[in-house]
ROBA-302995 format. One record per residue (C-alpha): residue number from 1; residue in one letter; z, y, x. Coordinates in pm, whole numbers, padded with zeros to 5 digits. Last residue first. Example, Ala and Ser with C-alpha at 12.3 -4.5 7.8 and 13.67 -1.06 7.14 Angstrom:
BEGIN
<mise doba="2" filum="s" c3="00714" c2="-00106" c1="01367"/>
<mise doba="1" filum="a" c3="00780" c2="-00450" c1="01230"/>
END
This chain:
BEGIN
<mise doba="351" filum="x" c3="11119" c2="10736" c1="08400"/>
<mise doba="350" filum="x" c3="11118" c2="11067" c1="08207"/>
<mise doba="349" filum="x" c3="11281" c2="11260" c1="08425"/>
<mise doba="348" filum="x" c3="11572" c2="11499" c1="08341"/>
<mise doba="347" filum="x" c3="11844" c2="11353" c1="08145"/>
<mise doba="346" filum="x" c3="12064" c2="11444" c1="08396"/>
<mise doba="345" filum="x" c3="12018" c2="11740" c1="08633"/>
<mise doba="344" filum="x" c3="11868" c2="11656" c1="08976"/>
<mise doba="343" filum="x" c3="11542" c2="11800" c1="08913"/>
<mise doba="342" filum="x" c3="11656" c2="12174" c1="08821"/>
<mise doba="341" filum="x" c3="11800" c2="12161" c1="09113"/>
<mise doba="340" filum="x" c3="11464" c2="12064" c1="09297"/>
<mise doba="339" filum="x" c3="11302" c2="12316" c1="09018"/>
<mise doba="338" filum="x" c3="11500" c2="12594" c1="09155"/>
<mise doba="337" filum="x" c3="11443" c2="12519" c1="09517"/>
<mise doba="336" filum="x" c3="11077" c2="12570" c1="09423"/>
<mise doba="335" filum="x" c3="11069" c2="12811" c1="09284"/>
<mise doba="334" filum="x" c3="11260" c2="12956" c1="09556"/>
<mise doba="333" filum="x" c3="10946" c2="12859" c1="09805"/>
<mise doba="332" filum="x" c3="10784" c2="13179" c1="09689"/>
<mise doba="331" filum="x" c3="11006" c2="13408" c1="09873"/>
<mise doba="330" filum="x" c3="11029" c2="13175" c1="10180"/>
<mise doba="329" filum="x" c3="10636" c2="13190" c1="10208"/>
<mise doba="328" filum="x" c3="10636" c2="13368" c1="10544"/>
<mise doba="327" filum="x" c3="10922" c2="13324" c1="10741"/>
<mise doba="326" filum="x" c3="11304" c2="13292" c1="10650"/>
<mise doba="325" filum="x" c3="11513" c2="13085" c1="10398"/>
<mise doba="324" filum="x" c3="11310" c2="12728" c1="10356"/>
<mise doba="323" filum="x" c3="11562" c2="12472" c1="10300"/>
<mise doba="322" filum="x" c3="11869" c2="12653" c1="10235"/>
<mise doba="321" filum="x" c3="11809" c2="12666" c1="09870"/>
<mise doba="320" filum="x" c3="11726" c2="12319" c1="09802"/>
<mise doba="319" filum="x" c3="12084" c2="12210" c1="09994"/>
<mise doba="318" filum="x" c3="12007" c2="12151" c1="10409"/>
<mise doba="317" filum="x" c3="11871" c2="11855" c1="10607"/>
<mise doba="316" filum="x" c3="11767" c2="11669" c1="10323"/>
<mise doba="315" filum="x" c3="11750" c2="11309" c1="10131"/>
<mise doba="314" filum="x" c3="11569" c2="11291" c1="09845"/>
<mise doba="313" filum="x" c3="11539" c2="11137" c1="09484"/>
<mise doba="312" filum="x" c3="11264" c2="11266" c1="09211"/>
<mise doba="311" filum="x" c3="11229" c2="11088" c1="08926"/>
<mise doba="310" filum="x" c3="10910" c2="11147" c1="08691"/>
<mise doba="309" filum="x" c3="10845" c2="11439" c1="08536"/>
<mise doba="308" filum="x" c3="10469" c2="11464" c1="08583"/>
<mise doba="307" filum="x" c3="10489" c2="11820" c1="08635"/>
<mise doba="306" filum="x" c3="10783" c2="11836" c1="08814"/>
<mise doba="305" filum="x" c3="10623" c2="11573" c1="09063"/>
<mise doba="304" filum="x" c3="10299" c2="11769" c1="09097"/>
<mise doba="303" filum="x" c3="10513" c2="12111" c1="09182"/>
<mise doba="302" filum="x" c3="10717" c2="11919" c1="09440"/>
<mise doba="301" filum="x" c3="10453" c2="11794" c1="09601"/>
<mise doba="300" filum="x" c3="10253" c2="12145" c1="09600"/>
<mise doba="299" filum="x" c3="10592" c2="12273" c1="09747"/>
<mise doba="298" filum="x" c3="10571" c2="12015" c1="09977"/>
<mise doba="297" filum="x" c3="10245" c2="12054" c1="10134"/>
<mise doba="296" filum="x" c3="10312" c2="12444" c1="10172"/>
<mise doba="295" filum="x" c3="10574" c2="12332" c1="10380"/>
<mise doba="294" filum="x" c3="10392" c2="12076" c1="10605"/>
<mise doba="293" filum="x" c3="10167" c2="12350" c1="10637"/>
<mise doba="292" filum="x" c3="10410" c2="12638" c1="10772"/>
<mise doba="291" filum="x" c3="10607" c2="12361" c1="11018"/>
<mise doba="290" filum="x" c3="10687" c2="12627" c1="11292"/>
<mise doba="289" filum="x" c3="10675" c2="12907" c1="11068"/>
<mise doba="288" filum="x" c3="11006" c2="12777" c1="10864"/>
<mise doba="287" filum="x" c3="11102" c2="12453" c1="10692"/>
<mise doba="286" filum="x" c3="11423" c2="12256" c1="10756"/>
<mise doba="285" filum="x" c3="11381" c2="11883" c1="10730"/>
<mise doba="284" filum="x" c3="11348" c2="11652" c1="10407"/>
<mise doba="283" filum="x" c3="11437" c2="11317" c1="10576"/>
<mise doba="282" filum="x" c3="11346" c2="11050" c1="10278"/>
<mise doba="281" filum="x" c3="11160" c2="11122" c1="09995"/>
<mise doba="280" filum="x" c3="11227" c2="10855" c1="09654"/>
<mise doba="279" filum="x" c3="10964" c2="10872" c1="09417"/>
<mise doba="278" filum="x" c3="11037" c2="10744" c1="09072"/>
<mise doba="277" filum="x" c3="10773" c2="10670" c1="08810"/>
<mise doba="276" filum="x" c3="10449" c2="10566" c1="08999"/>
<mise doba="275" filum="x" c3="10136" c2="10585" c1="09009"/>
<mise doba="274" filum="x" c3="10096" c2="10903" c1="08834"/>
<mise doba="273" filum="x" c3="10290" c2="11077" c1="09122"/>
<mise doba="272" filum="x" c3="10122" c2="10920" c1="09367"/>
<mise doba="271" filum="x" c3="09760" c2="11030" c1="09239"/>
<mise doba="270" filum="x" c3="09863" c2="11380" c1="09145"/>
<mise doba="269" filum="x" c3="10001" c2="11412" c1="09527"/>
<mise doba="268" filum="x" c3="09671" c2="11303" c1="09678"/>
<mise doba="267" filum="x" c3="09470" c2="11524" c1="09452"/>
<mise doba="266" filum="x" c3="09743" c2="11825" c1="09544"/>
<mise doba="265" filum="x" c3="09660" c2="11765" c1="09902"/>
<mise doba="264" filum="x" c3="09687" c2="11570" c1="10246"/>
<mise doba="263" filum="x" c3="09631" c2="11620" c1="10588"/>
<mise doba="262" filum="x" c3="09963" c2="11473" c1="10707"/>
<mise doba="261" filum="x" c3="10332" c2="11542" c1="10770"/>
<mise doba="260" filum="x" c3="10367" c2="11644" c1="10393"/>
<mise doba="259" filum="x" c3="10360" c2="11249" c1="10272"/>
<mise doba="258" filum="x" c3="10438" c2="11074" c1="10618"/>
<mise doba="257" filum="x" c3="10653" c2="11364" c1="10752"/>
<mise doba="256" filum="x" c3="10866" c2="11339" c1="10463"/>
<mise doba="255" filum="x" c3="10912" c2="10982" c1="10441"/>
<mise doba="254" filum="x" c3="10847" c2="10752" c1="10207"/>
<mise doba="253" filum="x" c3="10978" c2="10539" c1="09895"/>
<mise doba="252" filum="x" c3="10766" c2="10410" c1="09606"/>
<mise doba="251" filum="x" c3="10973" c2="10302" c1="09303"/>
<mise doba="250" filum="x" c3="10753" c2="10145" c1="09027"/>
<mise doba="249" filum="x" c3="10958" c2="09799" c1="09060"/>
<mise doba="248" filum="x" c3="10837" c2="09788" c1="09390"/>
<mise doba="247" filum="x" c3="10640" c2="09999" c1="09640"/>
<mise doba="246" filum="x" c3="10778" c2="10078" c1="10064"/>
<mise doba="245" filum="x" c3="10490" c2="10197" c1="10317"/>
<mise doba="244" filum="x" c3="10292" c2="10427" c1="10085"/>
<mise doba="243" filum="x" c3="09996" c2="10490" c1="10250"/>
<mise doba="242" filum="x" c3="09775" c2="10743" c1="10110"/>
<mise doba="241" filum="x" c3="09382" c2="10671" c1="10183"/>
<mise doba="240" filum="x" c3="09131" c2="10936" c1="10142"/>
<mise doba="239" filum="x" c3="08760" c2="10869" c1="10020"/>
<mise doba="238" filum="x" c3="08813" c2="10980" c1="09671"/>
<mise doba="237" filum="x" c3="09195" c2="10908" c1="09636"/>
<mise doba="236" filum="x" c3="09318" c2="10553" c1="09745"/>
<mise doba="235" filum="x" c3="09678" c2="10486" c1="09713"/>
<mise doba="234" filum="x" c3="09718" c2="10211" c1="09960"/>
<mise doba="233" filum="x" c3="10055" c2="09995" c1="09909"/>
<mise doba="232" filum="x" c3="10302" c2="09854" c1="10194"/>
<mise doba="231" filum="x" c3="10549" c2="09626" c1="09980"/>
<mise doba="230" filum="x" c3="10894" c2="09691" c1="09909"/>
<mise doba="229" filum="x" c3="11286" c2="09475" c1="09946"/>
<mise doba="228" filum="x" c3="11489" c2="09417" c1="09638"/>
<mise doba="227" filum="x" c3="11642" c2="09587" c1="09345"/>
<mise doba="226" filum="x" c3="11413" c2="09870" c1="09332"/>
<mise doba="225" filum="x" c3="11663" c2="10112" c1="09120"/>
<mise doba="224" filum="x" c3="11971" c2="09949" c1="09271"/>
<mise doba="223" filum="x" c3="11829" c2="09841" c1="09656"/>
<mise doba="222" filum="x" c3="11649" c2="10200" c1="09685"/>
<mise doba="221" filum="x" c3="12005" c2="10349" c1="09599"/>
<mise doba="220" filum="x" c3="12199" c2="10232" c1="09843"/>
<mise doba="219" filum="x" c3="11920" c2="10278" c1="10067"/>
<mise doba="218" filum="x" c3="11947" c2="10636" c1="09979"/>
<mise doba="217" filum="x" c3="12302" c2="10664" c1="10037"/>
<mise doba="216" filum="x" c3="12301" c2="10463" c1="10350"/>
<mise doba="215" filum="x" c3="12040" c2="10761" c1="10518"/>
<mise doba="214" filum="x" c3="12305" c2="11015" c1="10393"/>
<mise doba="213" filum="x" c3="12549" c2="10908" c1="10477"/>
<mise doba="212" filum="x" c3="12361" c2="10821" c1="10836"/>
<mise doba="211" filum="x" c3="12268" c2="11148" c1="10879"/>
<mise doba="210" filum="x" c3="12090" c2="11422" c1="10691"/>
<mise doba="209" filum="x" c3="12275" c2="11728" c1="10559"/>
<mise doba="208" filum="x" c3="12199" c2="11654" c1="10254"/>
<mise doba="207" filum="x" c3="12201" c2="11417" c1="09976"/>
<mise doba="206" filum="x" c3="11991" c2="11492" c1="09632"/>
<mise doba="205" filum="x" c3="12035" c2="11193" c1="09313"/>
<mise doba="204" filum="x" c3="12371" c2="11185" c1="09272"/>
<mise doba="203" filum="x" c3="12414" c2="10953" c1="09016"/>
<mise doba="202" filum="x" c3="12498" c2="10860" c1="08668"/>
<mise doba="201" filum="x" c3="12164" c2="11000" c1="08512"/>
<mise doba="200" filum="x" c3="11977" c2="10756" c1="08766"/>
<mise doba="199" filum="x" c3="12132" c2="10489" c1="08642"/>
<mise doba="198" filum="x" c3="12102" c2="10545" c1="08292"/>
<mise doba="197" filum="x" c3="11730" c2="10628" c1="08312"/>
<mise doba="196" filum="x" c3="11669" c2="10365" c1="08477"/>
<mise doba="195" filum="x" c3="11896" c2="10147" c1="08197"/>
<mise doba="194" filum="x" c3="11604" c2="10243" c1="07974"/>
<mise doba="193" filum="x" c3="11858" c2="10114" c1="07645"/>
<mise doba="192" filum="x" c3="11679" c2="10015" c1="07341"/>
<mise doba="191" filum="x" c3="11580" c2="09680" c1="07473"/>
<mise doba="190" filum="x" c3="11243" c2="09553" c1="07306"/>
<mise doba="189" filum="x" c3="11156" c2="09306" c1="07534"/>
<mise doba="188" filum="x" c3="10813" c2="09191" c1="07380"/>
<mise doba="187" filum="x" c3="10706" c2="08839" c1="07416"/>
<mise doba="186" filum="x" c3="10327" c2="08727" c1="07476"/>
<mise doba="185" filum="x" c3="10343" c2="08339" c1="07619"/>
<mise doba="184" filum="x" c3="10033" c2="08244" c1="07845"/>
<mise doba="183" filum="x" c3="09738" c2="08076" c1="07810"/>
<mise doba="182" filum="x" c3="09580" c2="08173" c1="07480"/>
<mise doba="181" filum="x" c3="09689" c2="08503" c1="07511"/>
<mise doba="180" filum="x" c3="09560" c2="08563" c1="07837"/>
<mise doba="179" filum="x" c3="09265" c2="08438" c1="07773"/>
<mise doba="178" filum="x" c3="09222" c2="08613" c1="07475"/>
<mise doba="177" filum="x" c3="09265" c2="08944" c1="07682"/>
<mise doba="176" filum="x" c3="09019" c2="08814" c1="07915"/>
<mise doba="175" filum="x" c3="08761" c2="08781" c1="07666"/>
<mise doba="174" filum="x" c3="08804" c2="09108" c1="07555"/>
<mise doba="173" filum="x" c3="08728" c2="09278" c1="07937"/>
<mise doba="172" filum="x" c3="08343" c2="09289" c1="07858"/>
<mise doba="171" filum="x" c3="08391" c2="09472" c1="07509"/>
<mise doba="170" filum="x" c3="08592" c2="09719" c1="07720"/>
<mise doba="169" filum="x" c3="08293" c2="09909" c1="07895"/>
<mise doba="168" filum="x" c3="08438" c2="10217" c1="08008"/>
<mise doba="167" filum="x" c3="08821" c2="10198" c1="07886"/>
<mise doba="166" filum="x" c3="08914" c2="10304" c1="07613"/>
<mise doba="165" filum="x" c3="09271" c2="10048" c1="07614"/>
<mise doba="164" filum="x" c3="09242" c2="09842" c1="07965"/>
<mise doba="163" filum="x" c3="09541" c2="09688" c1="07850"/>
<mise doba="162" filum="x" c3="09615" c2="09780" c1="07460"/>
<mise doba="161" filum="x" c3="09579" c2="09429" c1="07338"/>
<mise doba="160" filum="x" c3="09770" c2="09234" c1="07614"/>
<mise doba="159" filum="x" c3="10075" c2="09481" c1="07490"/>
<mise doba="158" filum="x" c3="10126" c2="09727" c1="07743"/>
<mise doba="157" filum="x" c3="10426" c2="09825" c1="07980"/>
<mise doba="156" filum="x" c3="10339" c2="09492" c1="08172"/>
<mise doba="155" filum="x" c3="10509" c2="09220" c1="08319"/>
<mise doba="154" filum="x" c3="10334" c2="08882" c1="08370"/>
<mise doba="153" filum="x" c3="10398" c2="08558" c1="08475"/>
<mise doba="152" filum="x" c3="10108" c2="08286" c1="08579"/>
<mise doba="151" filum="x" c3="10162" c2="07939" c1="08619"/>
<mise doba="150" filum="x" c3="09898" c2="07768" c1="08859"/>
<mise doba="149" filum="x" c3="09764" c2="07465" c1="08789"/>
<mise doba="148" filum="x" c3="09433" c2="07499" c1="08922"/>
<mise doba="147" filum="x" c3="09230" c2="07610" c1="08634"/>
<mise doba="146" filum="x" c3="09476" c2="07897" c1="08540"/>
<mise doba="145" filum="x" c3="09390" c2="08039" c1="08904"/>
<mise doba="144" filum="x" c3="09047" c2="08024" c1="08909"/>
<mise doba="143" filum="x" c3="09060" c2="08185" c1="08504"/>
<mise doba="142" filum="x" c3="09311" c2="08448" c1="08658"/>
<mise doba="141" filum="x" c3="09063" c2="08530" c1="08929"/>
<mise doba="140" filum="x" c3="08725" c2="08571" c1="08714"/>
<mise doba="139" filum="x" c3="08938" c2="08837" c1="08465"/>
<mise doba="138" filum="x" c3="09080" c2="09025" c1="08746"/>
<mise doba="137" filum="x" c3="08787" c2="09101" c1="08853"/>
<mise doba="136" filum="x" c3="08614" c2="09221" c1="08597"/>
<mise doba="135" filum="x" c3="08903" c2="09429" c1="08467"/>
<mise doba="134" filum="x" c3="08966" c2="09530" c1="08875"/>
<mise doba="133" filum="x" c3="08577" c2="09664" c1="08861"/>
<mise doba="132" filum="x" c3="08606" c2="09809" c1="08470"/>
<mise doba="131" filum="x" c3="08886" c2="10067" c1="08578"/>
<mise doba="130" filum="x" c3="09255" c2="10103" c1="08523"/>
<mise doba="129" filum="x" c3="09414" c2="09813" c1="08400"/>
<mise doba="128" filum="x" c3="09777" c2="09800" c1="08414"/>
<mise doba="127" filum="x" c3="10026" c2="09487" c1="08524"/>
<mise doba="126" filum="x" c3="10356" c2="09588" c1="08602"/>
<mise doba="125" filum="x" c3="10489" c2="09300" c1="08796"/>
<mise doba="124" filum="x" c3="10278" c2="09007" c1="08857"/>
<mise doba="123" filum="x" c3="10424" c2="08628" c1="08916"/>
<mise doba="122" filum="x" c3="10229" c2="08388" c1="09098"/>
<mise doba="121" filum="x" c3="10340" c2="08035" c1="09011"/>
<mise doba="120" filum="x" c3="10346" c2="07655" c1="09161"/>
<mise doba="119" filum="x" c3="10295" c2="07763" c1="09514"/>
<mise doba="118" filum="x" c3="10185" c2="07648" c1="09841"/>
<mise doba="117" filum="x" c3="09859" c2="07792" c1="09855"/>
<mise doba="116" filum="x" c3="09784" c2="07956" c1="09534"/>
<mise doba="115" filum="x" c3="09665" c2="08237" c1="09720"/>
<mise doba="114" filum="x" c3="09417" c2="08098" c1="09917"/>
<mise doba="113" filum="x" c3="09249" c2="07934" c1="09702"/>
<mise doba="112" filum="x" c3="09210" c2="08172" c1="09431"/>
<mise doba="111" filum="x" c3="09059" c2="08386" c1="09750"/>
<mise doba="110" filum="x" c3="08827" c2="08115" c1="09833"/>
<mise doba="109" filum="x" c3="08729" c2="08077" c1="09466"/>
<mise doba="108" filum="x" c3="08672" c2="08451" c1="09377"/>
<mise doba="107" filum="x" c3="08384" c2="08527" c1="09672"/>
<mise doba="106" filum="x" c3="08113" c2="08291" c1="09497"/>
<mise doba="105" filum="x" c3="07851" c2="08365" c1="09733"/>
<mise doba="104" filum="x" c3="08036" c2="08342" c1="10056"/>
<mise doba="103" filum="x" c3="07827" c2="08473" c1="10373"/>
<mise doba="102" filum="x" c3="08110" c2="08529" c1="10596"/>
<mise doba="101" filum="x" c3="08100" c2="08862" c1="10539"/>
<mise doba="100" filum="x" c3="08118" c2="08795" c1="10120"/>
<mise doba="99" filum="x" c3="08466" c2="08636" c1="10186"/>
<mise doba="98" filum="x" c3="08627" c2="08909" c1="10359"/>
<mise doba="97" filum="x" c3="08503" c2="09150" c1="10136"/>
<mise doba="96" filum="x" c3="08622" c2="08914" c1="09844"/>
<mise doba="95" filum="x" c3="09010" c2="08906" c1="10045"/>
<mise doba="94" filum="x" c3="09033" c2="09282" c1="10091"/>
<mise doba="93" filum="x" c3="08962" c2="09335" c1="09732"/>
<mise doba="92" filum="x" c3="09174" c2="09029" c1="09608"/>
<mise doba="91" filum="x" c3="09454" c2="09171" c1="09884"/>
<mise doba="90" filum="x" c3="09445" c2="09523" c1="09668"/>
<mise doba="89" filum="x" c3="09504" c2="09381" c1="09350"/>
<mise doba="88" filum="x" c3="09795" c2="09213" c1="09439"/>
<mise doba="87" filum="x" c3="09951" c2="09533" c1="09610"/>
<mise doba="86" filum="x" c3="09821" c2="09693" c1="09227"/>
<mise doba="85" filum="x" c3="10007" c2="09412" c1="09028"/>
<mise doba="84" filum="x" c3="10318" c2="09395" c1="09253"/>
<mise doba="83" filum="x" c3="10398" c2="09060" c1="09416"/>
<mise doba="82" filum="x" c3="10620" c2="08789" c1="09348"/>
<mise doba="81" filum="x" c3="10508" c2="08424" c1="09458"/>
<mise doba="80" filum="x" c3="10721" c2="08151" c1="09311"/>
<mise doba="79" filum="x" c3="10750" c2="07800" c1="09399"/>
<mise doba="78" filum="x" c3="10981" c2="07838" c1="09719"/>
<mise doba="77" filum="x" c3="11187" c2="08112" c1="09555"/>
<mise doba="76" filum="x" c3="11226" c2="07893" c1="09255"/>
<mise doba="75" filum="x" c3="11569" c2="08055" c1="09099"/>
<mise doba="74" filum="x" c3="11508" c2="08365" c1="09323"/>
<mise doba="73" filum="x" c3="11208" c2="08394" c1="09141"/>
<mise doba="72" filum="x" c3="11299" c2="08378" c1="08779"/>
<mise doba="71" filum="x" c3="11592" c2="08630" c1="08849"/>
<mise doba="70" filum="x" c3="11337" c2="08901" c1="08991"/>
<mise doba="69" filum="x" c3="11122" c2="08850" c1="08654"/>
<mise doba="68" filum="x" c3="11456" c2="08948" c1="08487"/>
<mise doba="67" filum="x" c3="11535" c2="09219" c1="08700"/>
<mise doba="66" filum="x" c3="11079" c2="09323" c1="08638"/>
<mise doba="65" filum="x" c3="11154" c2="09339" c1="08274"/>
<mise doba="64" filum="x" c3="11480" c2="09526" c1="08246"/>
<mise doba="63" filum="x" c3="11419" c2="09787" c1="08012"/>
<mise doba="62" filum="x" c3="11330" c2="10046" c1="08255"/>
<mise doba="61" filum="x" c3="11024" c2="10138" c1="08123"/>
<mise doba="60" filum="x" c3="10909" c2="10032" c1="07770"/>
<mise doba="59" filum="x" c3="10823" c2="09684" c1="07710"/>
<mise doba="58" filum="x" c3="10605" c2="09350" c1="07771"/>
<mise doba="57" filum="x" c3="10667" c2="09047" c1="07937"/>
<mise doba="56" filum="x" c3="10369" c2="08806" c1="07949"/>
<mise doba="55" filum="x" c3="10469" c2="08442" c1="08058"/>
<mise doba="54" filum="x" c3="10264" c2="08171" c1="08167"/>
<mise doba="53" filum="x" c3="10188" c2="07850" c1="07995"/>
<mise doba="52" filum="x" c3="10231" c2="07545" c1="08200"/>
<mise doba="51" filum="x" c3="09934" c2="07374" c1="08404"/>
<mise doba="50" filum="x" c3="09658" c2="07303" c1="08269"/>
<mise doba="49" filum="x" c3="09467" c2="07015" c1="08432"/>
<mise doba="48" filum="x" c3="09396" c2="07020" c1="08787"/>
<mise doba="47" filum="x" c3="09008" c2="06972" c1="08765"/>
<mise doba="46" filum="x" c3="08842" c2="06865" c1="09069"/>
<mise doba="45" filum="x" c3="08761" c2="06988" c1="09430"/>
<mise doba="44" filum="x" c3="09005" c2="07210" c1="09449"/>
<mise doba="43" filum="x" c3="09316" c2="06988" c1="09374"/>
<mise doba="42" filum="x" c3="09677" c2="07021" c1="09227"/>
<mise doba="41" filum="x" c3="09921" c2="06714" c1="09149"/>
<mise doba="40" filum="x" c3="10215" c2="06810" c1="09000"/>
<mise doba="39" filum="x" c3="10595" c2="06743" c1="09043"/>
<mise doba="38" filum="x" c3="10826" c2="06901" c1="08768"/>
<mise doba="37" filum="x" c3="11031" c2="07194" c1="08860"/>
<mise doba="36" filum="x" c3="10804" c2="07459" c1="08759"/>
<mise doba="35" filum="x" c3="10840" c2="07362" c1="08411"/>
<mise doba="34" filum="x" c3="11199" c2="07399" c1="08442"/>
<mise doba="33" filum="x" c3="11155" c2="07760" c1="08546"/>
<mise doba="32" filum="x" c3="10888" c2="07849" c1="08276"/>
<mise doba="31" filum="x" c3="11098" c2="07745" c1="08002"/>
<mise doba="30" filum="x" c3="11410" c2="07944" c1="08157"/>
<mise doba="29" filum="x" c3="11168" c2="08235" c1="08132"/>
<mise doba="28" filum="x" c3="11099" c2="08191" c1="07814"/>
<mise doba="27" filum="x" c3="11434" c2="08076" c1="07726"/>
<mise doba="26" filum="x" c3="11554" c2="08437" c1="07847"/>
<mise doba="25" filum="x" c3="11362" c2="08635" c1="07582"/>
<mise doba="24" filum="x" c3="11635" c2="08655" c1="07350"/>
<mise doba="23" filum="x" c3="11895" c2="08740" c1="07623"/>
<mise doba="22" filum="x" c3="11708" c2="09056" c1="07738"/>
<mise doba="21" filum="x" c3="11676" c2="09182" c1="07402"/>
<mise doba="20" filum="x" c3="12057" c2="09155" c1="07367"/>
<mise doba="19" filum="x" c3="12190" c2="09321" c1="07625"/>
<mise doba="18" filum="x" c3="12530" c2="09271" c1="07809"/>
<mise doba="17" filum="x" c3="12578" c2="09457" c1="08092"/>
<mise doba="16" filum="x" c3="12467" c2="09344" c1="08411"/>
<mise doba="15" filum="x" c3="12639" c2="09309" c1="08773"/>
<mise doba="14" filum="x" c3="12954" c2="09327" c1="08635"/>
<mise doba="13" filum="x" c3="13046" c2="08949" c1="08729"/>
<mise doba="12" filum="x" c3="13110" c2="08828" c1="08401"/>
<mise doba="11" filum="x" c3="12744" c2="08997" c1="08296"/>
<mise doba="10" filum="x" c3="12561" c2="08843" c1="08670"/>
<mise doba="9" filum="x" c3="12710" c2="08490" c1="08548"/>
<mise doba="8" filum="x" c3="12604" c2="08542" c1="08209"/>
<mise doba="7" filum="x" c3="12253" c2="08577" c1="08347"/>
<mise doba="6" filum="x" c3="12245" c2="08306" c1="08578"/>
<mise doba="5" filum="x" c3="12391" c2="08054" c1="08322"/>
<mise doba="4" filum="x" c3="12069" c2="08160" c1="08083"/>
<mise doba="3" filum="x" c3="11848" c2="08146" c1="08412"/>
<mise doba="2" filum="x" c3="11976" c2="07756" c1="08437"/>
<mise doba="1" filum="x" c3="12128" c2="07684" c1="08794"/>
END
């Protein structure tokens, strides 16, 4: 079925509502779908020929970028790959170390290679540049992967022209960004509605006591805002690694004990929370002097994500102000109940 068909079928159903940014860029994507459908012929060992222009979908948050990119892949799952920029980046480190141990000199081809295995696409969602390593990087892999056929989609809060924007060493990164251009489709989905925002506005956003209402509640809500299942994702601060077991669609989802359970700090916390735009905590328990550190963990937590306003969703043993109400440190943790009220009003978060 044609994307444009799919997505009047989701608006009859209720599934969507009607939005006409998102329908102007759906031949794009519909382009990009019926090209994938025609046979081709890749090899390694000589040129493939282009393959079909990519896409690069652009916009604010919550706009609907990574639904539509969602769409584009069920429609070929067996063509498309869909992975999240920074998970992506991650395997093309793992992949070139890999590479260079087994004496490899040009570490990008292998990994190119073994990517693009069985695909016709590789589809990226929320593509940012941070530093002039991944630019590099990045640059070299897309070129491999262009060269052999592949179709590449894109979504990105950035125009191609801002990505990597002051960065050290940008004149080196230009080239890419006219790569990019040349070989893939720039459109801009310029919805006014952040329908994240809407949703989470609309919804209870704190559940407590914990159970298995409040366990289905937040998976509920994971599959709405997220829309499908997450990937395992290393933050890496300094020389610390923060696992985040569940990433997608900028909604990272953990536990408590495996963000306040370990030996972390407000570095690790400022890291996640500018990473991503809604965190989702699971199993807040009650705090007291047995579990003093794992405490003072989440208040710094909480303080990082109120900074950064970005969503905050949570499941809990007891209401914000029940949480912590004897021991050392109760006194001060009522700030912090306050802002985890304050955090559930509507219109709060930026995301």
């Amino acid at each position: 079925m044609d994307l444009i068909t799919t997505y009047s079928n989701a608006i009859l159903a209720g599934d969507l509502q009607p939005d006409d940014a998102q329908e102007s860029v759906l031949p794009e994507l519909e382009r990009v779908r019926m090209a994938l459908t025609a046979p081709r012929k890749r090899s390694w060992f000589r040129k493939a020929g282009p393959g079909p222009k990519g896409l690069y979908l652009w916009g604010g948050v919550g706009r609907g970028k990574s639904m539509l990119m969602d769409m584009l892949a069920r429609s070929s799952s067996e063509a498309v790959r869909r992975v999240h920029f920074h998970a992506f980046m991650q395997e093309v480190h793992a992949g070139i170390a890999q590479a260079k141990s087994q004496g490899t000199k040009d570490a990008i081809q292998p990994v190119a290679q073994e990517m693009a295995e069985g695909i016709s696409c590789l589809a990226f969602d929320e593509m940012q540049i941070t530093d002039i390593t991944d630019a590099m990087l990045v640059g070299r892999l897309f070129e491999a992967l262009f060269a052999a056929g592949i179709a590449i989609v894109v979504t990105s809060n950035r125009h191609p022209n801002d990505l990597y924007k002051n960065g050290l060493n940008r004149q080196l990164f230009l080239p890419f960004i006219t790569l990019l251009q040349e070989r893939m489709v720039v459109t801009e989905l310029a919805s006014p509605t952040d329908y994240r925002q809407n949703r989470m506005s609309a919804q209870k956003i704190y559940f407590s006591p914990l159970g298995l209402e409040a366990t289905k509640a937040m998976d509920n809500i994971w599959l709405e805002l997220a829309g499908g299942p997450g990937q395992k994702f290393t933050l890496k601060v300094k020389s610390r690694e923060v696992q985040i077991p569940n990433l997608r669609n900028g909604i990272a989802r953990i536990s408590f004990s495996e963000l306040c359970g370990q030996p972390l700090g407000a570095a690790d916390y400022l890291a996640l929370v500018n990473e991503v735009k809604v965190l989702m905590l699971d199993d807040i328990p009650i705090l007291g002097r047995d579990n003093s550190s794992e405490a003072k963990r989440f208040v710094t937590l909480i303080d990082s994500v109120y900074e950064a306003r970005i969503g905050f969703i949570a499941s809990a043993d007891a209401a914000p102000e029940e949480l912590y109400f004897e021991g050392v440190g109760s006194f001060e943790f009522e700030r912090t109940a306050s802002r985890l009220r304050e955090m559930q009003a509507n219109e709060w978060s930026k995301s």
